[in-house]
ZAMARGU-4260 file (C-alpha; in steps of 0.2 Angstrom, whole numbers, plus 5000, padded with zeros to 4 digits):
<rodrens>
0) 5595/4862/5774 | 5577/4871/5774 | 5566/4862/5763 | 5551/4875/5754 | 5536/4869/5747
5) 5540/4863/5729 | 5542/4877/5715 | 5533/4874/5700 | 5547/4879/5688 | 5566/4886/5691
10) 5579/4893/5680 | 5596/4895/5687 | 5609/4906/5681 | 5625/4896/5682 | 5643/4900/5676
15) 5655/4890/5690 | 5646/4892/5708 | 5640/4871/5710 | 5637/4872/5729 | 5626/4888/5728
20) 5617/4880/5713 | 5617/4864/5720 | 5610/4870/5738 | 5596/4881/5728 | 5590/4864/5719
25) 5589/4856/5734 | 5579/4868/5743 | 5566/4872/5729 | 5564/4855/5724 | 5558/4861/5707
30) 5545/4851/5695 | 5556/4859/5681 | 5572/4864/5680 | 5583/4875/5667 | 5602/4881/5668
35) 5606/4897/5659 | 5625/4896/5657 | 5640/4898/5645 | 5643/4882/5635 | 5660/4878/5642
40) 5649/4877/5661 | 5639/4864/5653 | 5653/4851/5659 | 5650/4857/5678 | 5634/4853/5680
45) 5635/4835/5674 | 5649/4831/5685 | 5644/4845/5699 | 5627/4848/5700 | 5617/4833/5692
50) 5625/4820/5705 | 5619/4830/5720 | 5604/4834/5718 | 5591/4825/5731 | 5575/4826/5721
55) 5575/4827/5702 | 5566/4837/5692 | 5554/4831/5679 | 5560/4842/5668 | 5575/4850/5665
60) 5584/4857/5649 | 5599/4871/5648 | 5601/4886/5637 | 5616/4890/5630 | 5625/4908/5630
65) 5640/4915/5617 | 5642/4929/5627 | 5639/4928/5647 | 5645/4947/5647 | 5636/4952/5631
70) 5618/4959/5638 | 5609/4960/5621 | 5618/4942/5614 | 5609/4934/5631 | 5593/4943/5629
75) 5593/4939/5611 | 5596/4921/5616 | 5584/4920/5630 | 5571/4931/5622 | 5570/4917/5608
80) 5571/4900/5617 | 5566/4904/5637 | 5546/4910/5632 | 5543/4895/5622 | 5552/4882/5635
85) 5540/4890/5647 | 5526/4887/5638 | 5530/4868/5633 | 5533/4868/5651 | 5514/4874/5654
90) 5521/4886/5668 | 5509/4898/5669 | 5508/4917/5677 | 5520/4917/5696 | 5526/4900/5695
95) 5542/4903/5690 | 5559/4907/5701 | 5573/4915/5695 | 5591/4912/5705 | 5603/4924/5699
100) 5617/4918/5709 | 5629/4914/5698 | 5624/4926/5684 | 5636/4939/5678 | 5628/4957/5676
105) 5623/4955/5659 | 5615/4939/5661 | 5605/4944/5679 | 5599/4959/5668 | 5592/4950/5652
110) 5584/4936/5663 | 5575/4948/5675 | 5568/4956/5656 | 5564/4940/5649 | 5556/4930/5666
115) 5547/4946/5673 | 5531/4940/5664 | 5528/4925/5670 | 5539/4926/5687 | 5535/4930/5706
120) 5552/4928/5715 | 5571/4931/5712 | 5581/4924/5724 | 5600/4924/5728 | 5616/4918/5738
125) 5626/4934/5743 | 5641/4935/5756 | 5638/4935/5772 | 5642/4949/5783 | 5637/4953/5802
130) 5623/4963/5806 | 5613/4961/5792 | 5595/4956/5792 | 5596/4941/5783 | 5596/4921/5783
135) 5615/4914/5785 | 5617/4897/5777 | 5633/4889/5779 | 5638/4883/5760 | 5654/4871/5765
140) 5661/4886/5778 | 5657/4898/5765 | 5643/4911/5775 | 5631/4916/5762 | 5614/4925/5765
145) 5600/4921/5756 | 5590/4937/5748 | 5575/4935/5738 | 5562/4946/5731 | 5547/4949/5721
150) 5549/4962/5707 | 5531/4963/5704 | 5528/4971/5720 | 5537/4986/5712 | 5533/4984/5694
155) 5512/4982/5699 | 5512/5000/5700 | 5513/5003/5683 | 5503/4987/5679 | 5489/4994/5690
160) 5489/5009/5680 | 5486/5001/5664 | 5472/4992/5672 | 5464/5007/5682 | 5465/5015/5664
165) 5457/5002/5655 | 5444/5001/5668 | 5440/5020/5669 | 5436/5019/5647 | 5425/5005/5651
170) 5434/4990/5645 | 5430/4981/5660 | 5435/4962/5652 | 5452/4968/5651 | 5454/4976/5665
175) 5449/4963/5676 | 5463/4951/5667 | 5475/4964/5669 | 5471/4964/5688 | 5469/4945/5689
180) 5489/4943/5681 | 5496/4956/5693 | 5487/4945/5707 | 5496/4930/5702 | 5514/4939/5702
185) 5513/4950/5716 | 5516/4941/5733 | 5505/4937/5745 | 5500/4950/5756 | 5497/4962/5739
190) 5486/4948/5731 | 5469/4949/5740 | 5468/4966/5734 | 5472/4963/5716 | 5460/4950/5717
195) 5449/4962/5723 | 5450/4975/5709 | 5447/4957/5696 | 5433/4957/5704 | 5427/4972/5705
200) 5429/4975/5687 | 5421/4957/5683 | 5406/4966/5692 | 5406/4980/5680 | 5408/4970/5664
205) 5391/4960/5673 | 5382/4974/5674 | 5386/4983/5658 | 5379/4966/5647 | 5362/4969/5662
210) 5368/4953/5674 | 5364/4962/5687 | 5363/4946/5699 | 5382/4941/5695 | 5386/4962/5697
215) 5379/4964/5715 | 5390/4948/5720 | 5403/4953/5711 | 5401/4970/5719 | 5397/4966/5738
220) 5414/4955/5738 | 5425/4968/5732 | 5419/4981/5740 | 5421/4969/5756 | 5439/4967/5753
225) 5446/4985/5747 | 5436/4993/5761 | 5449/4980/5772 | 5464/4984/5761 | 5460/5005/5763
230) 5463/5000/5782 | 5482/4997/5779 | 5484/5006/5766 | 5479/5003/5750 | 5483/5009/5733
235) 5480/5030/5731 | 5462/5035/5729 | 5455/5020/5736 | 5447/5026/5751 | 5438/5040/5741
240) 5433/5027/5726 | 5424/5015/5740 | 5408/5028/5743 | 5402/5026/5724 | 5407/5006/5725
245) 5394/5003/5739 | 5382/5016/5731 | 5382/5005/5715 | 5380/4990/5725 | 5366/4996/5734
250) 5357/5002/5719 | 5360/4983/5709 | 5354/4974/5728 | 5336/4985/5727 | 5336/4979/5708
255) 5337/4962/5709 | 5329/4961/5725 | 5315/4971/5717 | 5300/4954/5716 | 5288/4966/5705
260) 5285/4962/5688 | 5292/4978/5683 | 5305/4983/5691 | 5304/4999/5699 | 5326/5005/5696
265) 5329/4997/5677 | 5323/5014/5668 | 5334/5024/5677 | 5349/5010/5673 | 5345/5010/5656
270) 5343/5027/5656 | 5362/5028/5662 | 5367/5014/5652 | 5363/5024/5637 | 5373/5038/5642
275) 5386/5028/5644 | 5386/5020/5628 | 5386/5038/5621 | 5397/5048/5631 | 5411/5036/5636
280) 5409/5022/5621 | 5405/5036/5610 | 5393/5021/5601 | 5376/5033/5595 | 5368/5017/5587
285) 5371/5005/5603 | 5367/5021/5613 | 5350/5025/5604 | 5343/5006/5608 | 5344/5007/5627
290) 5337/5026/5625 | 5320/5021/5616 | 5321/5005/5630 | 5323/5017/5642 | 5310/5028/5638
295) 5297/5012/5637 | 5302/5007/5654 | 5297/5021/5661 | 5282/5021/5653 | 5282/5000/5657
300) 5283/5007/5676 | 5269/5021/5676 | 5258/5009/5668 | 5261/4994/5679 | 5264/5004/5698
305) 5247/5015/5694 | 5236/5006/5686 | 5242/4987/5685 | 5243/4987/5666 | 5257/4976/5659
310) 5261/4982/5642 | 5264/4964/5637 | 5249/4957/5644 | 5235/4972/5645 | 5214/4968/5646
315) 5205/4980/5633 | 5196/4983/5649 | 5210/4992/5658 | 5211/5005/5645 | 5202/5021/5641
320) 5184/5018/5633 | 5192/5028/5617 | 5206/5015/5616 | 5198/4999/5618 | 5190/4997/5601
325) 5209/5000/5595 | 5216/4986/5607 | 5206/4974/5602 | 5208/4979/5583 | 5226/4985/5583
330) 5235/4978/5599 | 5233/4960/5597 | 5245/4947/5593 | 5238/4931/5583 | 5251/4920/5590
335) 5248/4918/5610 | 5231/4929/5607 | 5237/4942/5620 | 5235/4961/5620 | 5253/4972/5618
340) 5255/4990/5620 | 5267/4997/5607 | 5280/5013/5612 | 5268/5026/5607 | 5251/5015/5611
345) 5260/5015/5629 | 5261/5034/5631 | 5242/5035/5624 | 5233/5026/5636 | 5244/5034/5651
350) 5237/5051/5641 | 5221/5044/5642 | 5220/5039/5660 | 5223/5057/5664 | 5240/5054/5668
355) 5254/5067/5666 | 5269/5056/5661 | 5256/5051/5646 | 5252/5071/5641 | 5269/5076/5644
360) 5273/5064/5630 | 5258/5071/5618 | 5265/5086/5619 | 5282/5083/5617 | 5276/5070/5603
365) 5281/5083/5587 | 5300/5085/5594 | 5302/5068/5599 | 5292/5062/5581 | 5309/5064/5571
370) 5320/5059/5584 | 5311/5040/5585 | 5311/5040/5566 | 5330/5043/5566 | 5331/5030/5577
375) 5320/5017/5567 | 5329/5020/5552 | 5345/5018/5561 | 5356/5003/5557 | 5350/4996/5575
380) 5333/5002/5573 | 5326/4993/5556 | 5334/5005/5545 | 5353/5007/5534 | 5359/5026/5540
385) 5370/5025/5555 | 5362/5038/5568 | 5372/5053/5573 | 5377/5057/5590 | 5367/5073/5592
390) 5351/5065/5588 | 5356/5054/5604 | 5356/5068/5614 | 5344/5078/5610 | 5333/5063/5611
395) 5341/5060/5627 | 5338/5078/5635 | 5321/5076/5631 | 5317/5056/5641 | 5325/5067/5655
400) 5314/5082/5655 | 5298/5072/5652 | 5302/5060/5666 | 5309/5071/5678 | 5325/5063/5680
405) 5341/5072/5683 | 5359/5065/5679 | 5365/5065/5699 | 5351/5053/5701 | 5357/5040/5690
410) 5369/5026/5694 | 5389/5031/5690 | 5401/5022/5687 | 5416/5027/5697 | 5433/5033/5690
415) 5447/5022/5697 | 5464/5031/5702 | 5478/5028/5690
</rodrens>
């Protein structure tokens, strides 16, 4: 008899077949082990099953049916003692195999509902017949075949659907465990490209709460293995999702490897990040914070690439003459007794150093005054009225005109087929 590597978990459907059930056992060697079966079958597997089996399970227990040929009276039955077996059992997402060899129609068809969550194989003993392309075991000069399949390589379709969408909203957490389950059920050459997408949308999630280190690993691996899955195949719409994938990973590798103090990319990601926030999570007030960070970054940038000022950490003697009085006055901080540049005081001394970022902002100062105060008496900002989502976007339109940045030149998220 063939021997397989030991199954962590297997529930037999029984009603009188003991050699096929007997030769199943034997082959799976399972950890644990569960009969579905009529009550009057109970008998025959004492006497005809239990004495011959070669390695005995750790566990094993049997679940009774009223009604073998009652579909709904063995769901009902199965629905309410299998899940919670299981999980004593601590059998977890593919470990389970289901033979269906001795179950009637109505018991086949309420197992396959009840065991599809947490099982990766349905195997059974069927008559053998020449010509077919299919294991012959001899079962006491009985031919029988052995037939075994994985259901989730068919039901991942819809699975992957659910995840695609959930990805494609942003919830990237719970697409990536949506991915992560069909890997564990599908079989083995559809798992490194589930595995894939997990990771894919673990990198997402990373870069979404700004780990842009764990992002760009997340993204080089995944990107790795789906560009090796499109080669055979893939799931529809993969080869067109890769280009934005390695585009996203090339932005994150020039951001983390970026070794200045300010980095040159994070305004534009917090630029995008916000638009996001707003236009996919439809979330003004979380959407207005990384727009006013934003627009200090760029300013962080201008400062720090043109003239070596660090908003944090500026000299008085960096500044314009007019502005130094008001540094060492205004700007300094009794704690660590260093100079910081404000927002506003930011844009001032860019104005002052003849800088056109700086006088752009001057004279857009009296449309973007109310805007600001919106958001500084917003319930993020240090006030108690929840901000609008128009004053996002106007705010928004105007960081873009005064910095020159266009939407095609910001980091997008891709959209993943459903």
């Amino acid at each position: 008899m063939a021997h397989e590597q030991s199954t962590q978990a297997l529930v037999v459907a029984f009603t009188d077949d003991a050699e096929a059930a007997v030769y199943v056992i034997n082959r799976l060697q399972p950890e644990a082990l569960c009969f579905v079966l009529p009550e009057p079958a109970k008998g025959l597997v004492e006497s005809a099953i239990q004495p011959k089996i070669e390695r005995m399970p750790r566990r094993w227990d049997w679940i009774t049916l009223a009604e073998a040929a009652d579909v709904s009276a063995c769901h009902h039955a199965l629905a309410n003692a299998l899940p919670e077996l299981l999980k004593t059992w601590e059998v977890h997402s593919g470990e389970l195999v289901v033979d269906l060899t001795g179950a009637t129609p109505a018991m086949a068809g309420a197992l396959t509902l009840v065991t599809l969550p947490v099982s990766s194989r349905t195997i059974s003993l069927l008559p053998w017949s020449e010509g077919q392309d299919a294991e012959a075991i001899d079962l006491n000069g009985r031919p029988v075949r052995w037939v075994q399949s994985n259901l989730w390589d068919d039901v991942a379709t819809v699975s992957r659907r659910e995840a695609s969408e959930l990805f494609n909203r942003g919830l990237f957490s719970a697409s990536a465990r949506v991915f992560r389950e069909i890997e564990a059920r599908v079989s083995g050459g559809q798992k490194p490209t589930y595995r894939a997408f997990a990771d894919l949308a673990d990198g997402y999630d990373f870069w979404e709460r700004v780990h842009y280190r764990q992002a760009w690993e997340k993204l080089k691996t995944a990107a790795k293995a789906l560009e090796m899955a499109s080669l055979w195949g893939g799931p529809p719409g993969l080869k067109a999702v890769l280009p934005a994938i390695k585009a996203n990973a090339g932005f994150l590798e020039r951001l983390v490897l970026d070794p200045a103090a300010v980095k040159d990319s994070l305004a534009l990601d917090l630029l995008a990040h916000a638009g996001r926030r707003l236009h996919g999570g439809h979330d003004p007030e979380a959407a207005m914070v990384a727009l006013v960070r934003a627009l200090e970054a760029f300013a962080q940038r201008q400062l720090f690439k043109q003239y070596k000022i660090k908003s944090w950490d500026v000299q008085p003697e960096q500044l314009p003459q007019a502005l130094q009085e008001s540094c060492r006055t205004c700007w300094l901080e009794d704690i660590d007794g260093k100079y910081k540049l404000s927002l506003q005081s930011q844009f001032r001394v860019l104005a002052g150093l003849g800088d056109q970022l700086g006088q752009a902002f001057l004279r857009d100062w009296p449309m973007m005054k109310p805007l600001l105060d919106a958001a500084n008496h917003a319930v993020f900002g240090h006030g108690f009225e929840p901000i609008k989502a128009e004053r996002v976007q106007q705010l928004y339109d105007i960081v873009l005109k005064l910095t020159g940045v266009t939407d095609s030149s910001l980091p997008k998220f891709p959209s993943l087929v459903a």
